[in-house]
Short mmCIF file of the C-alpha atoms (twelve columns), coordinates in Angstrom:
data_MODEL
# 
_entry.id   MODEL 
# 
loop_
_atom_site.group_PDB 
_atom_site.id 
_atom_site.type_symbol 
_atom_site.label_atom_id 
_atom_site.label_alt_id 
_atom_site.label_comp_id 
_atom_site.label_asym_id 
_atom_site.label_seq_id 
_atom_site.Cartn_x 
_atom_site.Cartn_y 
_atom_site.Cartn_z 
_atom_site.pdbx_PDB_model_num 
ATOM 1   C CA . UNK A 1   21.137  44.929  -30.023 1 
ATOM 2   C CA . UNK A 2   21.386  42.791  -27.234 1 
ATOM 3   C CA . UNK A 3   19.386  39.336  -26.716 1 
ATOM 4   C CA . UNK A 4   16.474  39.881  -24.200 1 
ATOM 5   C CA . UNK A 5   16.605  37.289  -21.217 1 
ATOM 6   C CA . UNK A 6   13.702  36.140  -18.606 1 
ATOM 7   C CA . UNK A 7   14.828  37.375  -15.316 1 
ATOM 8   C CA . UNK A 8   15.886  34.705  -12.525 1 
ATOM 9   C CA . UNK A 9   17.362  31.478  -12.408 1 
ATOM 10  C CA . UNK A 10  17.620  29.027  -15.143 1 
ATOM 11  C CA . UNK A 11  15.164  26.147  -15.453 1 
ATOM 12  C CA . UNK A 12  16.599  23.376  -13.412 1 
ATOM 13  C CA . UNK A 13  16.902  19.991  -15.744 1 
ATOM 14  C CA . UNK A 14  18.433  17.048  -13.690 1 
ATOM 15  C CA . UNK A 15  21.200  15.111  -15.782 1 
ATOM 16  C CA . UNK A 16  21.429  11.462  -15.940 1 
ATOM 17  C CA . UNK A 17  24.273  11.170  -12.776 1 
ATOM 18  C CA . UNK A 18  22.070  13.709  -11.508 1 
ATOM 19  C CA . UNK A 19  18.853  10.594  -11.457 1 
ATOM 20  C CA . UNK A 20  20.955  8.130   -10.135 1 
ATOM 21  C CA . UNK A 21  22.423  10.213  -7.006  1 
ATOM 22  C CA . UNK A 22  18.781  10.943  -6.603  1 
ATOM 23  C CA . UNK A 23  17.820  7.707   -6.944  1 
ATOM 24  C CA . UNK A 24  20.631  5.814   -4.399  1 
ATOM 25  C CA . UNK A 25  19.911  9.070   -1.891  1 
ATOM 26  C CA . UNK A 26  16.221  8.209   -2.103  1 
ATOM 27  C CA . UNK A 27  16.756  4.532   -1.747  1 
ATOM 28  C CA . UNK A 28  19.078  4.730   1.159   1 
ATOM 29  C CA . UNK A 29  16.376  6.281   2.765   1 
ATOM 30  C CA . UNK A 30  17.476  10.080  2.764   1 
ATOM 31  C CA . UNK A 31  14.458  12.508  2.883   1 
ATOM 32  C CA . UNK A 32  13.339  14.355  -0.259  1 
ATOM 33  C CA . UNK A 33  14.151  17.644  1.789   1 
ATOM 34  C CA . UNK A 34  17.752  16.704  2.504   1 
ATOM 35  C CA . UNK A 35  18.368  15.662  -1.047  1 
ATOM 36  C CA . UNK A 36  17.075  18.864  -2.410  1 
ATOM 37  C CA . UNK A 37  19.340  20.522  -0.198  1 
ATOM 38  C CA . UNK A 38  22.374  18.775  -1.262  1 
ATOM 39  C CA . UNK A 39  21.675  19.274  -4.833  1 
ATOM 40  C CA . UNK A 40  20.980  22.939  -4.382  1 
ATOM 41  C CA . UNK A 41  17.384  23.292  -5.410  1 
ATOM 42  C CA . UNK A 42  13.977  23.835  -3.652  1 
ATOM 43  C CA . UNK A 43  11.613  20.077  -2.669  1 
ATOM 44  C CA . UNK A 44  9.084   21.231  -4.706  1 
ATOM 45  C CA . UNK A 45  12.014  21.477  -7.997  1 
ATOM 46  C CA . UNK A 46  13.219  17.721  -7.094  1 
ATOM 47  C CA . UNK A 47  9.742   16.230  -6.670  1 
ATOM 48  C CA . UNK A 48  8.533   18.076  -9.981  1 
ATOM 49  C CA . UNK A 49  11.792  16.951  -12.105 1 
ATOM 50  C CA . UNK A 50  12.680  13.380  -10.415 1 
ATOM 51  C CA . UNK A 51  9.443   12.268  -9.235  1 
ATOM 52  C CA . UNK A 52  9.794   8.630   -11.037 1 
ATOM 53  C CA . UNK A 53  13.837  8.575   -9.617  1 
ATOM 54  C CA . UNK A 54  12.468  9.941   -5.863  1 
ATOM 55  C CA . UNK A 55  9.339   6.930   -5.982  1 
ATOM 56  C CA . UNK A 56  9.829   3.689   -8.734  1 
ATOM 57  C CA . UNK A 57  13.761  4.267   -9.234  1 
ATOM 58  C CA . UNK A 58  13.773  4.123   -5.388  1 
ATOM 59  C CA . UNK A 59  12.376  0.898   -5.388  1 
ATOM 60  C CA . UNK A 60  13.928  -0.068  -8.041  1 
ATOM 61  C CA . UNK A 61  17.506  0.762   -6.766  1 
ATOM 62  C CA . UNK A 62  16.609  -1.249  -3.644  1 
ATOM 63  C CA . UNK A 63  15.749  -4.358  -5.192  1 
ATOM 64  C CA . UNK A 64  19.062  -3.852  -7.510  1 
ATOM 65  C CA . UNK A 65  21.061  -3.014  -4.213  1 
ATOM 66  C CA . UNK A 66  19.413  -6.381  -2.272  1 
ATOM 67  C CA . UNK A 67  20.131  -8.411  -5.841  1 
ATOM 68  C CA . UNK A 68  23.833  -7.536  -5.305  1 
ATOM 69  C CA . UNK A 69  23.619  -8.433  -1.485  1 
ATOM 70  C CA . UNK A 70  22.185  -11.782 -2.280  1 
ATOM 71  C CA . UNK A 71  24.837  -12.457 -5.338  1 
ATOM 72  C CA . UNK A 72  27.734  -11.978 -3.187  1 
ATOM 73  C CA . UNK A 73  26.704  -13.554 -0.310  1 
ATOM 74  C CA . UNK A 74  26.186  -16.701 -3.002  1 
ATOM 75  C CA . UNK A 75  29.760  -15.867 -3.661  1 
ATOM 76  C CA . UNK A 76  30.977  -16.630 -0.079  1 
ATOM 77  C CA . UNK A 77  30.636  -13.076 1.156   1 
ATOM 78  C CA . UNK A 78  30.189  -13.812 5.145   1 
ATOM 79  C CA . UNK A 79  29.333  -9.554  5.259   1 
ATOM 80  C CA . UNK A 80  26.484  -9.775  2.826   1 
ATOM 81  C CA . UNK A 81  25.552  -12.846 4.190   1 
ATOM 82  C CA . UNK A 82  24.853  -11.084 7.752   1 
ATOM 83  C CA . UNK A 83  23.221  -8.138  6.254   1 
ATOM 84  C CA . UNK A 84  21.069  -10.657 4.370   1 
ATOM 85  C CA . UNK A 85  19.468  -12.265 7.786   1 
ATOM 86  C CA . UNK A 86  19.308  -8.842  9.088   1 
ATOM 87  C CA . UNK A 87  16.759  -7.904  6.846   1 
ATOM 88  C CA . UNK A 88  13.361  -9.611  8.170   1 
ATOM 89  C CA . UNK A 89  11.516  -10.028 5.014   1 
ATOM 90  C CA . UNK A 90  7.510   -9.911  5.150   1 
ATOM 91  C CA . UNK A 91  6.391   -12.726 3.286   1 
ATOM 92  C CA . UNK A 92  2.778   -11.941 1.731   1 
ATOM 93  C CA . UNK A 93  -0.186  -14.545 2.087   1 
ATOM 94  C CA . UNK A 94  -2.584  -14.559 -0.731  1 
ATOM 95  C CA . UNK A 95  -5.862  -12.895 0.107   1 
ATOM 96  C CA . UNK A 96  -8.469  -15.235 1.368   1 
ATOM 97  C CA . UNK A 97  -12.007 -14.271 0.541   1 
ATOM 98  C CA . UNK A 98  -14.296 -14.061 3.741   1 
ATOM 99  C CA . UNK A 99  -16.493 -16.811 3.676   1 
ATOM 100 C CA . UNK A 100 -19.859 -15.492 2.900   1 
ATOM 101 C CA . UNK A 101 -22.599 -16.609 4.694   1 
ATOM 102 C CA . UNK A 102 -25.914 -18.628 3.220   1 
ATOM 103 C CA . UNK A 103 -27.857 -15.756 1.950   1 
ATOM 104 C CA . UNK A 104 -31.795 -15.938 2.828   1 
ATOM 105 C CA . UNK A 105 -33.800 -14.475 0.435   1 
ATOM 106 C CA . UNK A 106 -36.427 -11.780 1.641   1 
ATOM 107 C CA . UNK A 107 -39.674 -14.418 2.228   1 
ATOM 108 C CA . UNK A 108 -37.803 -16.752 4.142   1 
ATOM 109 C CA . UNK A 109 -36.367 -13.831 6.650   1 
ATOM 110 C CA . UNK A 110 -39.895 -12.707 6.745   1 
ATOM 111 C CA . UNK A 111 -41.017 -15.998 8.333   1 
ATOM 112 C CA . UNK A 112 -38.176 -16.357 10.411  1 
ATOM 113 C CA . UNK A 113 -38.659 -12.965 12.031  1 
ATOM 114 C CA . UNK A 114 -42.872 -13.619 12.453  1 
ATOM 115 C CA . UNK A 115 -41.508 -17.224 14.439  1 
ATOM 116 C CA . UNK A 116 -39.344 -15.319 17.080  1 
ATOM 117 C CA . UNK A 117 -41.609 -12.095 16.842  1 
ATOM 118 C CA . UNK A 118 -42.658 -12.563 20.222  1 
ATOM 119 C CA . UNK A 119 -40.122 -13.623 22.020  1 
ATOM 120 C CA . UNK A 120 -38.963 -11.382 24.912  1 
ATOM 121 C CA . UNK A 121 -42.281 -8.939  24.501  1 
ATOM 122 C CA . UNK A 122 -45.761 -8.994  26.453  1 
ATOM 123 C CA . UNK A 123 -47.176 -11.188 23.554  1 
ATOM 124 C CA . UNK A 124 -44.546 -14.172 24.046  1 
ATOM 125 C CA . UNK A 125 -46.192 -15.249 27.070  1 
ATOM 126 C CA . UNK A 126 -49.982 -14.922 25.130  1 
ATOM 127 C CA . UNK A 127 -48.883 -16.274 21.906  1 
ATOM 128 C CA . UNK A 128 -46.716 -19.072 23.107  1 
ATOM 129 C CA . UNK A 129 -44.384 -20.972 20.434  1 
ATOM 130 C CA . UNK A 130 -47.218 -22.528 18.246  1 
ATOM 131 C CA . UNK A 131 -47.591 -20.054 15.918  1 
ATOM 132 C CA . UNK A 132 -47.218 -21.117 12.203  1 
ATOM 133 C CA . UNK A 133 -46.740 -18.124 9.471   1 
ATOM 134 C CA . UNK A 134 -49.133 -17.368 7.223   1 
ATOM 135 C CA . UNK A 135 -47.596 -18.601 4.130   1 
ATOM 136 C CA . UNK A 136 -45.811 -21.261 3.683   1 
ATOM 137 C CA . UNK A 137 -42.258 -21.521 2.677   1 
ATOM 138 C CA . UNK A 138 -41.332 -22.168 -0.934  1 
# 
């Protein structure tokens, strides 16, 4: 008797050269689209199956692609050296924390409010700039 089968395609399972095309491709900055189209498989397939190669591993190539750049333009490569200066790095400030400013507690906004109260109404002319609040600050 014959083995059953599922009907379709096989599962796809990326091999290791498989993860490292994917990985230069994505780091060289070819779309996820275009390298599921070289490899022969739908976007949805690649980003299921190499997500860490298509995000991290792209990073990660870069950096190991720049690392070789710098190391032989060290070495006296004037090429590497070119393609170095071409690459504009953004250099990243630490964050600086707003400053925060003096915090009044409820009381003391009360009485500032009741001292400018009138100010610009019908009562600013009648009260005049006299006026002391009620309680006195702490």
């Amino acid at each position: 008797m014959a083995k059953k089968r599922k009907a379709g395609r096989p599962a796809w399972s990326p091999t290791p050269v498989v993860r490292r095309m994917v990985r230069n491709a994505a780091a060289t900055g070819m779309s996820h689209e275009k390298i599921a189209i070289a490899l022969g498989v739908h976007r949805h397939t690649l980003e299921k199956h190499c997500a860490d190669d298509l995000a991290g591993g792209a990073l990660k190539r870069q950096m190991e692609f720049r690392d070789a750049l710098a190391r032989a333009g060290l070495g006296g490569n004037v090429s590497a050296l070119k393609q170095l200066l071409t690459m504009n790095p953004t250099l990243a400030a630490p964050a600086v924390e707003p400053e925060k400013p003096d915090k009044v507690g409820k009381k003391a906004q009360a009485n500032l409010d009741a001292a400018t109260a009138p100010a610009g109404t019908d009562w600013g002319d009648l009260i005049g700039g006299n006026v002391t609040p009620l309680r006195k600050p702490a």
